[in-house]
Every structure is written in C-alpha cells, then in structure tokens.
N, C-alpha and C positions, 0 to 999 in steps of 0.2 A: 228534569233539571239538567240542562246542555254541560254547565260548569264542573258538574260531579265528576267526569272523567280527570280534569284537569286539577280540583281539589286530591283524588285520590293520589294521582303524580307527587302531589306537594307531601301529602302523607308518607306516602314512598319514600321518597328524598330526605324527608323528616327519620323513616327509620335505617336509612343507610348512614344518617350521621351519629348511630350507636353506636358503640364499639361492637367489633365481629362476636365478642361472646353474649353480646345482649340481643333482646329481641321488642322491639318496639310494636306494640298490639292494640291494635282500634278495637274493643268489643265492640263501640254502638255508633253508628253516626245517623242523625238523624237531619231531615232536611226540609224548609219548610218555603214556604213562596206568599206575597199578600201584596195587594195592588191595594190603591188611596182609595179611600169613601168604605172601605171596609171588606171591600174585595170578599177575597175567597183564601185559606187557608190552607195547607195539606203539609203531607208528610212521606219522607220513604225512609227505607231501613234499608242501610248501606251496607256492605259484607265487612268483615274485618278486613285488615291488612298484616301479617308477622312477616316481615324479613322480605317484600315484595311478594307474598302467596297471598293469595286470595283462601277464608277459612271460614268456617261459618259463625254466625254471631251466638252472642249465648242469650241474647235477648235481653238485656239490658239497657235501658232506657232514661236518656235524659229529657223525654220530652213529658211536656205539661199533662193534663188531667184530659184522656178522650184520644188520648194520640196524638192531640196537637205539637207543634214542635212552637219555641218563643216566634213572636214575629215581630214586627220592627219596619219604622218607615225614615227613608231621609231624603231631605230635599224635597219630596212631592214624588220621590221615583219608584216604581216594583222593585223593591230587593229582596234579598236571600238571606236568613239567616239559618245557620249552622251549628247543629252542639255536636262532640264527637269525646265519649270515654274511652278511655286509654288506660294501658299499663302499660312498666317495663317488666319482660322475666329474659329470663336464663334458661339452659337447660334442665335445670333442676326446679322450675315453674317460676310463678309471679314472685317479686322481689318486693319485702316488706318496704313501705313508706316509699312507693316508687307508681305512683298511681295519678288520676287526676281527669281532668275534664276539660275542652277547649270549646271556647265560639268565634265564629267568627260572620263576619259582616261580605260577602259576594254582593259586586257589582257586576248585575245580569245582562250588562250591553257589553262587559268585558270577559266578564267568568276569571276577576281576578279579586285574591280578600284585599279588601281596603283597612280592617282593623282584626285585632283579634284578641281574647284574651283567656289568660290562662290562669288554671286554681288547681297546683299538685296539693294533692294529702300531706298534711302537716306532720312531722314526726314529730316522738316525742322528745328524742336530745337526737340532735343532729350536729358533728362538730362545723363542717360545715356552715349551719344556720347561725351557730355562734361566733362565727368567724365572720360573716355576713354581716350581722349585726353589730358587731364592733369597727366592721369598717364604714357602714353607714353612721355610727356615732361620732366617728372621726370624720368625716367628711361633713356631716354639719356643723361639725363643731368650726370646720376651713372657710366651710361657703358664709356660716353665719357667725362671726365674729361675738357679737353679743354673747352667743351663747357659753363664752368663759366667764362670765361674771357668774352666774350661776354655779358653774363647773367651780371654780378656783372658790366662790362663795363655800357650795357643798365640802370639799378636800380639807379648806379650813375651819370648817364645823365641827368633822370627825373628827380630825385630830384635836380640837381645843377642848370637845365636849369628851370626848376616851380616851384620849391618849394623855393629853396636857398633862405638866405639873408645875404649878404656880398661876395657870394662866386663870384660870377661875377659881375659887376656894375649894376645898374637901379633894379626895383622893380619885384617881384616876376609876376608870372603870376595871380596870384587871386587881384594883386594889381595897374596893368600896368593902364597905364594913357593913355589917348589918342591920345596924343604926335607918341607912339611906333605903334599904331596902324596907325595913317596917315603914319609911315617911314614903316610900312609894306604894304601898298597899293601903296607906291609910287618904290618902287621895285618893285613891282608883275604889274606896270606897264612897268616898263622898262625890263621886263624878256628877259632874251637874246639877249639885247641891241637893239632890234629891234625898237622901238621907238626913242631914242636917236639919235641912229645913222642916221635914216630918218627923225629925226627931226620932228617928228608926234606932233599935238598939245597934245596928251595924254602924253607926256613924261616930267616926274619931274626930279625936278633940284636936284640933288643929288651927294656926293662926289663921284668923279671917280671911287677912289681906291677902297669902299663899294660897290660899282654898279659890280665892277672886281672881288673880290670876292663872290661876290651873285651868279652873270649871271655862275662864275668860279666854283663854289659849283653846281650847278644844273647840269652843264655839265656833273659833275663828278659825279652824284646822277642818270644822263641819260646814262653815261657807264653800268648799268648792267642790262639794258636793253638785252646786248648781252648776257646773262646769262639767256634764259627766260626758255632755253632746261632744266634746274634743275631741272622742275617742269614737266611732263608731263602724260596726260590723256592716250596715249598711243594706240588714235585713228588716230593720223594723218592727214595726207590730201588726205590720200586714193592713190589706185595704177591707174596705168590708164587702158582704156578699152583693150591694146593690152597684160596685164597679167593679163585678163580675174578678174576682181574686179570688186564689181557695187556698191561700196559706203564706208561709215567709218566705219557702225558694221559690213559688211562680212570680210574688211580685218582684223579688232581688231580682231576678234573672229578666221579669219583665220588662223592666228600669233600667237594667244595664244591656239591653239590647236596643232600648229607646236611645241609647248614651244623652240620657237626662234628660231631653228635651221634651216642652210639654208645648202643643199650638194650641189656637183657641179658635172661635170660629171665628175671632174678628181679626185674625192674622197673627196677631201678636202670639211670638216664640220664645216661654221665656227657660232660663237656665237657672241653677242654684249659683251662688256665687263661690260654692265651695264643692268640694267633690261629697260626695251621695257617701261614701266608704271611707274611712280615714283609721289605720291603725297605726296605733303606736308602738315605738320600742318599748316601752314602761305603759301596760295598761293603768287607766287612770281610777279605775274602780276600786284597784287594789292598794292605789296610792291612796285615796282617802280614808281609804279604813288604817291605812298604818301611820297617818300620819293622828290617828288618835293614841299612837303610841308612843311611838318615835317622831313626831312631828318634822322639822325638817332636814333628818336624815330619811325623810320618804318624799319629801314636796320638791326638795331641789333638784335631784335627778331628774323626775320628772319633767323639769322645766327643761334642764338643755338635752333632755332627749329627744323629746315631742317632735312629731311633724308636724310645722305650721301647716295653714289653712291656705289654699290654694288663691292668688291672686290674680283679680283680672286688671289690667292694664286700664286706660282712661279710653284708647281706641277699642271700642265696642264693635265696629263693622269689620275690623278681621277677623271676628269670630262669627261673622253673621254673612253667611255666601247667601243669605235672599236678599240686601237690599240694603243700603241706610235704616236705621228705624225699627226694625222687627223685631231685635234681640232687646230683651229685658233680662236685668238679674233679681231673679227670685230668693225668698230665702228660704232654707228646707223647710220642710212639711213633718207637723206634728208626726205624721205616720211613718215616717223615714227616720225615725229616734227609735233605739232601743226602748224595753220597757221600764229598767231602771234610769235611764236617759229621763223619760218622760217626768219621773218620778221627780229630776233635779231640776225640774222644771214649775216646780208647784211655787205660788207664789208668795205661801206662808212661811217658804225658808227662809226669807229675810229677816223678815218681822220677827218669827222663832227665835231665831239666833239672836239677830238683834237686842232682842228682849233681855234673852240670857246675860248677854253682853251688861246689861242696865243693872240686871239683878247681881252679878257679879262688882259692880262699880258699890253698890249702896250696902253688898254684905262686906266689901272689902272696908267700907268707912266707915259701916254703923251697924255691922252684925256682931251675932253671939257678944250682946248685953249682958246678958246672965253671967260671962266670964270673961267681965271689964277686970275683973283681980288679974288674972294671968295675962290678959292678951292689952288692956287698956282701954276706958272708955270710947264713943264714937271721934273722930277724929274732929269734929267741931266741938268737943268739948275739950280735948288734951291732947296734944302730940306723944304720947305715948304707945299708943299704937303704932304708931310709923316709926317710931324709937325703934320697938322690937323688932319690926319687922327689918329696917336695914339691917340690924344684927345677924339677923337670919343670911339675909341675901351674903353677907358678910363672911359667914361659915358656913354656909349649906350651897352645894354644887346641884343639886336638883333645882334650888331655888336662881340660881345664875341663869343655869341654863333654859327655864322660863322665860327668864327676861331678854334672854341670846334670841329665843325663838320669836318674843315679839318684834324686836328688830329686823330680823329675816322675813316674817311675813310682813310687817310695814313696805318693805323695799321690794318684796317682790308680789305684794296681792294683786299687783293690774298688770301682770303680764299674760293673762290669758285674755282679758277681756277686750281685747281690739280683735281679736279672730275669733271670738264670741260675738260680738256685734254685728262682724262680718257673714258669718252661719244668719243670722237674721234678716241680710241683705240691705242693710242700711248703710248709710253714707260714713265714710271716716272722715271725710274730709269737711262737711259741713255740722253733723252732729256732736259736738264732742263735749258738753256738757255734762252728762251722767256719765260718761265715760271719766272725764277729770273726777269727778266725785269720788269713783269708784279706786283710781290710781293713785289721789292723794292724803284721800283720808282716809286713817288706818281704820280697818273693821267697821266701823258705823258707815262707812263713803260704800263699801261693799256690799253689807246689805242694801243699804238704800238702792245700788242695780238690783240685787237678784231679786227685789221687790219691784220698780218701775220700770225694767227694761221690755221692751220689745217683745210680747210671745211670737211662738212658731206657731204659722196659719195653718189649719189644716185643709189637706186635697179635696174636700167636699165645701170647701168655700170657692165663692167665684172670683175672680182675677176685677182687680177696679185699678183702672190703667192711669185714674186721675191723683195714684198713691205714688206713681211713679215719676221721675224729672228725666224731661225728654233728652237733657244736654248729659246728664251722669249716668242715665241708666238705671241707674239706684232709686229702693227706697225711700220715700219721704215721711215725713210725717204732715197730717193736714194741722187745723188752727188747733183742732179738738187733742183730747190725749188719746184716742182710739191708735192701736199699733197692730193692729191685728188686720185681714183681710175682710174685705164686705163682700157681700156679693156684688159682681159689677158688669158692665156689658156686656163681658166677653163669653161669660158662662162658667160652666165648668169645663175642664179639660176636657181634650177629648184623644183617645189614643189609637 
C-alpha cells in the first residue's frame, strides 16, 4: 500500500497534537485494498506509533473474520479502506475512557483520506460529555425554533402538575396525602383493566370513567412504541449467513464503509433517505416505558431533544456524481432496525391499542353494572355517572392531571410521524393522507398509522424501480395497497 507511509505521517501529527505529558498510541492498524467485479482483498499489520517511535503491535485487531480487513467501493474506483485502534496513555500507562477506533476511506491515485470516522469509548460520567450535551440542546433549541413549544409546554407541566397551588385541585406534590397515593396504587392495580375485568381479587373498586381514562392514557403513552426506529444504534439484527455476514459489527462497519450506498445491476444507486445510525440525547426506549408512569413529564423532553431525521433536498443530482438518474431514495431495511425496533414495528400494535382505547370508552359509559349504587347507571340510562365523575375531576389532582395529559398528547401525537414516514422513503409532499390522520385525530388517527403505514422492505427483497417517481426520487405507492418492496429488475444488491 504506496499511501501507508503518508497515513503513518498523518498519525504522527495526530500524536504531536497531544499535550507533551500524553502519549498517543496506534496498537493496530490494519489495511486492506479491492477492485470492482469483486476483485481481490488483503490486509497488512501496521506497527504502532507512541510519540513518533515505531513499537511493536500487541496484536490487536479490528479486521473481520479470516484477516480480512472491511472493504468498500466508490464511484467504480479501487480504493483503500483503513481501521486503526488507538489509545491515549501517560507515563503511568493507558488512561481510563481514553480509547477508541478510526477508519478511514484512501484515495489510491492520491494516498490522501477523503473521509473518516471516529468512535472513542464511551465513559461512564464524563463532565465534559455533559457539557456537550447541554450545548447541543441549546443549540437546537436556536437552529429549531419549534422546538420551544415542547420546551415551554414541558416547564409548564412540572410546574402545574408538582409545584402548582390552585392551579389544578388537591395538594401539590411535596404536600400529597395519602389518600392520592392509595388512588395511585389502586389504578396501577387495575392497569389495563386486566383485573377488573377478570374480577381478580387484586382489583379496586374505582369509578369507571377514571379507570377509562387511566387504562385510555396508557394505551396512548404505549402507541409510540411503534416509534422506536427514531432512535437507532445502527447495528441491526445483522444480515444472514446466505449474504455472507457473521455478526452485528461486520455488517455496521460493513455499511459504514459502503457509506450506505447500495448499486444494482441495472445501474440504479440507491441511498436511505435518512442516516443508517441516529442517536439521541434522550434514548427513546426508555422514554416509553416512563412515560407509562409519568406520562408527559417523559414524552416532552423527548420531543425537543431528538435529532430529527436527516433531509434531502428536491435536487437529487448533487448527491449523485454518476449522472442525472441514478440516485434513488431508499427507505431502511428491516435488517438495519434494532431488535426491539423491529418489535415496534408489528402491525397488531395498532389495532391492540386501539382496541383498548374502545374498551376503555364502553367501560367508561357502561361498566361495573353491579355498582350503578355507587358509581351510577350506564350513562344512556342517567347522567349520573358523569355527575360523579366531574366531582372527582373537581377534587382529585391525579384525576386533572389525566386529563392535562390527554391534552398534551392530542397536540403533540404527530410530531414524530413526518420523520417516520420519511425512514420509509416515501413522499411528504404528495402523500399526506395517513399522515393527516395520524396528526389530527387524537389516539384512534394514530393507531390507524401504526396499522396502515408503510413497512420497512427487507435487503433480500429486490429493488422494482417502477415503485419509484423519476421527477422526486421517492417512493410511491402503485394503484394497489402493496407498500412494501417486490422483487424487480434490478435484483438484489450487490456489494
């Protein structure tokens, strides 16, 4: 490899800009070469570098299964791709949370890197990283204006839902009695009416209508669930043994040496429409489970913390140096979703939830018969159920803040679903029917997406280029409801 001397330089220079007490340390650099049509493959092992000395390696390796090192093609040219593990130490050895891995992309008519990318070891509190993170929050909060409606929504939340006095009936949270605290365990018994309904001796005796919206809130707190793709590692669930894959880091690293692109044999180059790896400041997995607690003191941060989903432009050919025509946007592939990803992706969670939703509406107006004395008849027979139950909303602060939460989700349920649609590769601009659905009508418009939207094709489907609009790029949908990939000319990929 001609370039190696001149990578090594760069390395160099990379560990003279340590400060003098540190020492910048290549253990492994591995290096690999592959021409188009499938060429030939290879690898060397590079010596370390500390401090400008040449030292020996310790044998440590980022290359694939057999020696291989990743390979990678662009434009139709022989290129070079490069992994190289690194520490930092000191004199007193390797320095904790100071480690990490680089690749990078040689162009071999120049021996210069064109891209590269880096992944240090994650600590586990770093004040630093916390600092990092609060200026990337501030900074979307600059670039994206929108995202104070959420912000200022969230701030006025906590303070009305724990702090307030007056502003919703019953006592603050630093003040609550124990009254509100048994009406909070005697819900989280009946969660999802599952006890009630089976008549489990654990099951409290509670007004209908309060059980209806409780069990009805949670339902609705468990729709975005099917949102979990927002968030991803960008490892997957790996390919299987017949396109030659043996695990999660050959194909991440195999995919991020492709930088996404997939050809086909009939030309056609297409891209995701969104980036393959997307993390967030507020992982979203952990947002849905709390928001079965805290509802939306867990949902709103999320919202203006997020990184949206990466956008391409209407001009398609400055991302495409082959040609007018070649570049297509793809939408990710089932196998590029985590595995609890995949999971949000089932198509019974609509219809689930949904359902719940129903059964919550008909226990709220016409359950627990047996105790029309206390609670009152079905509510087509006498207002007296809804009598009580205002009384309640009236004096009970659990019960407000239910109804605070439905509010909150009404207004903010379709702010994921436009960069949801987009992960799918489909059109914004001409689809927007399920989309309106999903943005205007509260909870039932919601399900009915994570029931008829769009699935993610998977990479053993073939590419049918007649799903796609030559003028947007984007996918379409044909006359039929098919949204998924067929097999089509072009084949399957080939890499």
């Amino acid at each position: 490899f001609e370039g190696k001397d001149k990578l090594a330089e760069h390395l160099i220079y990379v560990a003279d800009c340590v400060p003098d007490s540190f020492f910048y340390v290549i253990d492994e650099l591995s290096v690999g070469q592959v021409q188009r049509g499938g060429g030939r493959r290879g690898s060397s092992s590079a010596p370390r570098f500390r401090n400008g000395r040449r030292v020996n390696s310790d044998q440590r390796s980022l290359r694939r299964g057999r020696g291989e090192s990743i390979r990678f093609e662009d434009d139709g040219r022989p290129t070079v791709s490069v992994s190289a593990l690194w520490h930092v130490e000191n004199e007193f050895g390797p320095l904790p949370y100071a480690r990490g891995c680089s690749f990078f992309k040689i162009d071999p008519n120049t021996n210069l890197i064109v891209e590269g990318y880096e992944f240090p070891e994650p600590a586990v509190i770093k004040p630093g990283t916390t600092g990092l993170r609060t200026l990337s929050l501030a900074s979307k909060l600059i670039e994206e204006p929108k995202r104070l409606l959420p912000f200022t929504a969230w701030v006025a939340y906590i303070y009305i839902v724990f702090f307030s006095q007056g502003i919703l009936p019953g006592k603050d949270f630093f003040h609550t009695d124990p009254k509100t605290w048994i009406e909070v365990q005697n819900l989280s018994f009946n969660f999802m009416f599952i006890a009630p309904a089976a008549k489990l001796p654990v099951a409290a005796k509670l007004h209908p209508m309060l059980e209806g919206v409780f069990n009805g809130l949670l339902a609705w707190a468990a729709m975005f669930w099917g949102f979990l793709s927002d968030d991803r590692t960008g490892f997957g669930t790996g390919y299987d043994r017949d396109l030659d894959m043996t695990g999660r880091s050959a194909r991440y690293y195999e995919r991020l040496m492709q930088n996404q692109e997939q050809e086909f044999d009939n030309g056609i180059v297409v891209v995701p429409s969104v980036s393959i790896t997307k993390r967030n400041l507020i992982p979203l997995l952990p947002t849905v489970i709390g928001m079965q607690f805290l509802t939306s003191a867990f949902f709103l941060p999320y919202l203006f913390a997020r990184t949206s989903e990466r956008r391409y432009e209407s001009d398609y050919e400055r991302f495409d140096r082959r040609g007018p025509g070649a570049l297509r946007v793809r939408p990710l592939y089932r196998e590029e979703l985590d595995k609890t990803q995949v999971l949000g992706e089932w198509k019974g969670l609509g219809i689930l939830l949904g359902s719940i939703g129903v059964f919550a509406l008909w226990w709220g107006a016409g359950g627990r018969v047996e105790d029309a004395k206390d609670f009152g008849p079905p509510i087509w027979e006498s207002g007296k159920r809804t009598t009580e139950f205002m009384k309640i909303l009236a004096n009970d602060r659990i019960a407000a803040t239910i109804i605070l939460d439905f509010w909150v989700f009404g207004f903010f349920q379709g702010w994921l679903v436009d960069d949801d649609w987009r992960r799918r590769g489909r059109s914004l601009e001409e689809e927007s029917f399920l989309r309106n659905v999903a943005k205007f009508i509260p909870f039932f418009g919601l399900a009915a997406y994570l029931t008829f939207r769009p699935s993610y094709p998977s990479i053993k489907d073939g590419f049918d280029e007649e799903l796609y609009d030559e003028r947007t790029g984007q996918l379409r949908r044909r006359g039929s409801r098919r949204s998924d990939f067929s097999r089509g000319r072009g084949g399957p990929p080939r890499f």
